[in-house]
C-alpha atoms as one frame of an Amber mdcrd trajectory, in Angstrom:
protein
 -46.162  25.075  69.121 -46.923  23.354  72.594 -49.131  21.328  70.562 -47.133
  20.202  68.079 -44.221  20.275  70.774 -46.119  17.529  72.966 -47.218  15.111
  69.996 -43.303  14.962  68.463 -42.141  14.246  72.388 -45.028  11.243  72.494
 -43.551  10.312  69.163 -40.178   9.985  70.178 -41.116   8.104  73.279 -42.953
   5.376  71.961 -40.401   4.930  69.335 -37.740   5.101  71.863 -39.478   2.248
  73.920 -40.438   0.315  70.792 -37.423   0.235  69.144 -35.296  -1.559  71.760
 -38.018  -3.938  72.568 -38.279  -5.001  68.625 -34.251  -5.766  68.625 -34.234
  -7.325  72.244 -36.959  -9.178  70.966 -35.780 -11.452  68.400 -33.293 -14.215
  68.132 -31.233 -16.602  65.267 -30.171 -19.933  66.109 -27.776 -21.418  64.002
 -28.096 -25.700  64.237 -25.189 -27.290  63.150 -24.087 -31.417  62.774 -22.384
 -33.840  60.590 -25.319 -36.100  59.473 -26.604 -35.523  55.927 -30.115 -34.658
  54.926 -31.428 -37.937  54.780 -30.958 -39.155  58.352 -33.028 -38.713  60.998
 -31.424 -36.034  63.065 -32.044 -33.562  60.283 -35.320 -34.155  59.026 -36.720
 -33.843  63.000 -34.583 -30.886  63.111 -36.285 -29.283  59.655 -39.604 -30.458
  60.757 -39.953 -30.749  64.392 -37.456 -28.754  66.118 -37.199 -25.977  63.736
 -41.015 -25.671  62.476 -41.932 -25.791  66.083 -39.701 -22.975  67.263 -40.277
 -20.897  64.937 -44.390 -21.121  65.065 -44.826 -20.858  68.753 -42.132 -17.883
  69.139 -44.455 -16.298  66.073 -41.346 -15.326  64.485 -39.004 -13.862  67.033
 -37.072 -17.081  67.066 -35.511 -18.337  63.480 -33.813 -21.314  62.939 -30.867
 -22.149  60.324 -30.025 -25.544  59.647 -26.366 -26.675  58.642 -25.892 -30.299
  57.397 -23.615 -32.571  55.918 -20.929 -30.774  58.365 -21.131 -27.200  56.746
 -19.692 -25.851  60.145 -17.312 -28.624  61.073 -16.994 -31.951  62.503 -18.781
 -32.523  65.771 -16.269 -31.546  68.023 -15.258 -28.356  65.770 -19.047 -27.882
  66.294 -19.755 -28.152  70.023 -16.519 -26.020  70.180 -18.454 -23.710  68.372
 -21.169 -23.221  70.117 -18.888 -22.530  73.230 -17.209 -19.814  72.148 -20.712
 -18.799  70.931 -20.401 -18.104  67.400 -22.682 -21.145  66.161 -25.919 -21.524
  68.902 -26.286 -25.090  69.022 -25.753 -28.565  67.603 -26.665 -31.819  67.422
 -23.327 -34.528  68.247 -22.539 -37.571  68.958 -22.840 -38.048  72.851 -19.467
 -40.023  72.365 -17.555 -36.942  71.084 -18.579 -35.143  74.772 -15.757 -37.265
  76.400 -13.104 -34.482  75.104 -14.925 -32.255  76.939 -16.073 -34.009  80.081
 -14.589 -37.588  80.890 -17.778 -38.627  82.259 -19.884 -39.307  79.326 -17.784
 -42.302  78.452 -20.111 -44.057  80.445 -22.385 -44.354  77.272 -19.945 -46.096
  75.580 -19.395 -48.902  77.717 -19.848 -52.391  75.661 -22.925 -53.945  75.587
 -24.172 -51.713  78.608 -28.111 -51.670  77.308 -29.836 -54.521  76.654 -32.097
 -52.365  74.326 -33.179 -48.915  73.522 -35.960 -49.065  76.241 -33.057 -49.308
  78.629 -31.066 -46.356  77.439 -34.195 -43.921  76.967 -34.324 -44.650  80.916
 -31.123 -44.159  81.768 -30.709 -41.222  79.138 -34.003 -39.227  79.966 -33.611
 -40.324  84.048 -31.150 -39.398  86.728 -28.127 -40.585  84.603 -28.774 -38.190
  82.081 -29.703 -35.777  84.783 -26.448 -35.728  86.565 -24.074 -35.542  83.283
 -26.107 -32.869  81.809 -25.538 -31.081  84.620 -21.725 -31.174  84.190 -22.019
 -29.559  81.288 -23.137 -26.075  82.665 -19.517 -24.960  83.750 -18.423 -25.783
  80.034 -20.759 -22.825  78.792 -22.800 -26.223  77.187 -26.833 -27.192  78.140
 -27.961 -30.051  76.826 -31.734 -29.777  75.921 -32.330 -33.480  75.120 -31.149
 -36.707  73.804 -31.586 -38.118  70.624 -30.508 -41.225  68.522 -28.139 -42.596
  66.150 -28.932 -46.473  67.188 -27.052 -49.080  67.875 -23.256 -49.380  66.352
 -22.296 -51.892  63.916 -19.341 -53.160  62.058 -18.422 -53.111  58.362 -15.470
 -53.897  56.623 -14.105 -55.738  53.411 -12.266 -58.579  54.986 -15.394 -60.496
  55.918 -18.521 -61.100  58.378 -17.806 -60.555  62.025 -18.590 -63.610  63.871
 -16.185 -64.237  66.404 -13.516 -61.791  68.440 -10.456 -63.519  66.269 -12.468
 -62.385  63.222 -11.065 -58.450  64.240  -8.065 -59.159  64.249  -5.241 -57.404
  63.244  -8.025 -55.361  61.510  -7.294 -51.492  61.332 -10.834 -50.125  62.195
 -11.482 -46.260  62.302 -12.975 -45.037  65.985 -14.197 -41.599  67.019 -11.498
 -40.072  69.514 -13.190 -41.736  72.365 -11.079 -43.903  74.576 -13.603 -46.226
  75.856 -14.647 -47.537  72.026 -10.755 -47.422  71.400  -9.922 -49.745  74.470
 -13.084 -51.863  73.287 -11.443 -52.662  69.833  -8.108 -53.089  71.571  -9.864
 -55.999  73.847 -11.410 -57.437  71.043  -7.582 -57.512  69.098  -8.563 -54.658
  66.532  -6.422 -51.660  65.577  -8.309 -48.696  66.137  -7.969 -45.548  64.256
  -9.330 -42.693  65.664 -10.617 -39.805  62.833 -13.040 -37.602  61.984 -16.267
 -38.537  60.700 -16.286 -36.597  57.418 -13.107 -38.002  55.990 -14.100 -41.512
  57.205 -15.631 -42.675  53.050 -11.987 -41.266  51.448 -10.169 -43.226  54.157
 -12.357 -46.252  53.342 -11.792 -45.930  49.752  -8.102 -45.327  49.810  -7.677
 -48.539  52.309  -6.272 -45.936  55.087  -8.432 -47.552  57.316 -10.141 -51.137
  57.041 -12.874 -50.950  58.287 -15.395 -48.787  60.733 -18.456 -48.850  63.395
 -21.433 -46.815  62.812 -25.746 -46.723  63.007 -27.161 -48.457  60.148 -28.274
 -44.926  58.846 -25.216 -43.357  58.448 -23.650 -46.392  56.867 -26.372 -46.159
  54.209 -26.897 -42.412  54.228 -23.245 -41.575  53.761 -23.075 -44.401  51.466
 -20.167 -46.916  53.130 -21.807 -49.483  50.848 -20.399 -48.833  48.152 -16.615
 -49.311  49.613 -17.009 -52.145  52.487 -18.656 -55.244  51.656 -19.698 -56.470
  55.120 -21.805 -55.566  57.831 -21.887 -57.223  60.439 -24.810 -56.372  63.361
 -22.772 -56.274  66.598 -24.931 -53.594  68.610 -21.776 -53.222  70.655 -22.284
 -49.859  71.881 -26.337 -48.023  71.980 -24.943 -44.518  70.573 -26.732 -41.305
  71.790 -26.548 -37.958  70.561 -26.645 -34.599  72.032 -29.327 -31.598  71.801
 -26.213 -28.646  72.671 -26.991 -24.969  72.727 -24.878 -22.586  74.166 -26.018
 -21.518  77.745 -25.109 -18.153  78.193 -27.335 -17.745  74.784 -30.466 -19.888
  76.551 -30.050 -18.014  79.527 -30.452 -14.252  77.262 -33.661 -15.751  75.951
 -36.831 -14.325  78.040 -38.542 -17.016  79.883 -41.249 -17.571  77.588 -38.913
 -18.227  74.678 -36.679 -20.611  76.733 -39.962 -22.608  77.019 -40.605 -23.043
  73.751 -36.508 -24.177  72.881 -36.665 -26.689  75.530 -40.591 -27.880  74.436
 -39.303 -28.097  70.806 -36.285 -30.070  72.018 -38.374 -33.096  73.545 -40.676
 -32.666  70.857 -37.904 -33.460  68.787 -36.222 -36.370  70.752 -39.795 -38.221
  70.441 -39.840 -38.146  66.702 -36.414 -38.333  65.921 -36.094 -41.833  68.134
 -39.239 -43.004  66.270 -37.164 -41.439  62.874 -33.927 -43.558  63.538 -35.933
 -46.800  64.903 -37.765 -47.263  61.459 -34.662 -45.637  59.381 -33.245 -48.778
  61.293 -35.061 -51.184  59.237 -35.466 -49.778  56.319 -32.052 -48.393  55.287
 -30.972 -52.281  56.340 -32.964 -53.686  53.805 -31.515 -51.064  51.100 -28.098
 -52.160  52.470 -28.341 -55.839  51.373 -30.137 -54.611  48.280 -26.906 -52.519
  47.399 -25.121 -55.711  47.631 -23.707 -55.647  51.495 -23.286 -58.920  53.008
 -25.050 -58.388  56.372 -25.100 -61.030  59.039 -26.559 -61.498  62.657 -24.497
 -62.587  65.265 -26.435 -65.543  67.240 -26.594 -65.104  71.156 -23.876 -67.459
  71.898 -21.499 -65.432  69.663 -22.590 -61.923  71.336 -21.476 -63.411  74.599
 -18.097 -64.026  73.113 -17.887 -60.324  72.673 -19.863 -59.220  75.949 -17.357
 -61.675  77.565 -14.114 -60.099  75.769 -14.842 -56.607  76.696 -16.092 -56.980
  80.082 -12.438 -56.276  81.336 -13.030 -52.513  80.131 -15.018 -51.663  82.893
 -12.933 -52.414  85.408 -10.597 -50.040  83.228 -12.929 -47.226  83.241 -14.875
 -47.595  86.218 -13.055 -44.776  88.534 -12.387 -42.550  86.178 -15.946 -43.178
  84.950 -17.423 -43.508  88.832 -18.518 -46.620  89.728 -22.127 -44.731  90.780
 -22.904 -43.328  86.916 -21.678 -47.158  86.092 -24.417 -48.465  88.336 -27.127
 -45.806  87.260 -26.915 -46.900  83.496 -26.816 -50.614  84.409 -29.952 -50.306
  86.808 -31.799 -49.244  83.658 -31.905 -52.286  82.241 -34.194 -53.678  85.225
């Protein structure tokens, strides 16, 4: 009896040690954003971030992707992984102005003078000191990544000139730097959310909009606006967001791996949206969009137009961050 005694108490230990461990031991991460399948942003995710993760962890990390805004719009999103019920997501760096002021700074007009620029000023001490305001929000940001350069579409015709928006009703995100841009250069903006921007299009709600060349051909704004016109007034960023509280639960060997799948993943998903970039312009004008350039003497009609926005912005913005993301471009 002592025998049998000892070996069902060893038992019971091992599986009372075991047991926890196993549970403690592995981890779901739901990824959520707006873009569809075909940009960038998702196939890194699918096979960078997510393939990565999952194979170093061996398992006790899984990842679920959620396109095509399956959990909401980005802000419903980054909401979402606040509260914790979603574990991270992949935004617009725009849509982090709701949450802290700050980030505007990204949006200023014409601030980069190309992506070289922002990758400095994102992956330096700029980027540094905003991602660190996002701690007390319950928010880390792991990395940034890239929807390009914005440009304009709409159906009235090409963008040449500052008097060619206006009067023009042109949809914005909710950010007030990009609406106080359009309001400089005489435009109506429309602030809405991304996924009913195509109905709005279609039903003439809206005029016209400002977007990557990816996710005007990806969500397929050809086929209702006629023009594009290639204003690069604003080099958008996006956001690598996971919850903190979550990050900081994961053991130390684990949080490795999330934040070395995270640059992994900025590195091909820049090198994703650069060539989607060309490509997806080249389908544009072969689905029958009108694109045109604007020449260096017209972009310094705009740059001209909307310099009055920084001095607008620049305290609630701090004229320091200001001067961080300029010095990049040196």
């Amino acid at each position: 009896m002592k025998k049998v005694f000892g070996v069902l108490f060893l038992a019971f230990f091992l599986v009372s040690l075991g047991l926890p461990a196993m549970a403690a031991d592995t981890y779901k991460i739901k990824l959520a954003y707006v873009v569809p399948e075909t940009q960038s942003t998702h196939i890194a995710a699918k096979e960078v971030f997510k393939k990565y993760v999952e194979e170093k962890s061996g398992g006790r990390i899984t990842v679920e992707l959620y396109p095509n805004g399956q959990l909401g719009g980005d802000r419903q999103a980054i909401e979402a992984v606040q509260l914790g019920t979603i574990q991270m997501t992949i935004p617009a760096a725009a849509v982090l102005s709701g949450f802290e002021p700050k980030f505007q700074v990204f949006d200023l007009p014409f601030l980069f003078k190309d992506k070289k620029a922002a990758y400095k000023a994102l992956d330096g001490e700029l980027g540094e000191k905003l991602n660190a305001m996002l701690i007390p929000l319950g928010l880390r940001n792991l990395a940034y990544g890239e929807n390009g350069y914005r440009h304009i579409t709409n159906n009235r015709g090409p963008i040449k000139t500052p008097a060619d928006l206006k009067g023009l009703k042109i949809r914005t995100m909710e950010n007030p730097v990009h609406m106080a841009t359009f309001r400089r250069l005489g435009a109506n903006p429309t602030p809405m959310s991304f996924g009913e921007l195509y109905t709005a299009l279609q039903q003439k709600t809206v005029d016209a909009q400002e977007n990557p060349i990816p996710l005007i051909y990806t969500t397929k704004f050809y086929e209702v606006q006629k023009y594009c016109s290639l204003t690069g007034h604003v080099y958008a960023a996006t956001v690598v967001l996971i919850n903190d509280a979550f990050f900081n639960k994961l053991p130390k060997d684990l949080q490795k791996i999330v934040v070395e799948g995270a640059k992994k993943y900025r590195e091909e998903q820049r090198k994703m949206a650069s060539k989607q970039d060309m490509e997806m312009l080249a389908q544009l004008k072969k689905a029958g969009m009108q694109v045109n350039e604007l020449t260096p003497a017209e972009k310094k009609a705009f740059i001209q137009a909307t310099l009055p926005v920084y001095d607008e912005f620049k305290d609630k913005l701090g004229a320091d961050l200001v001067e961080l993301a300029k010095k990049a471009n040196n």
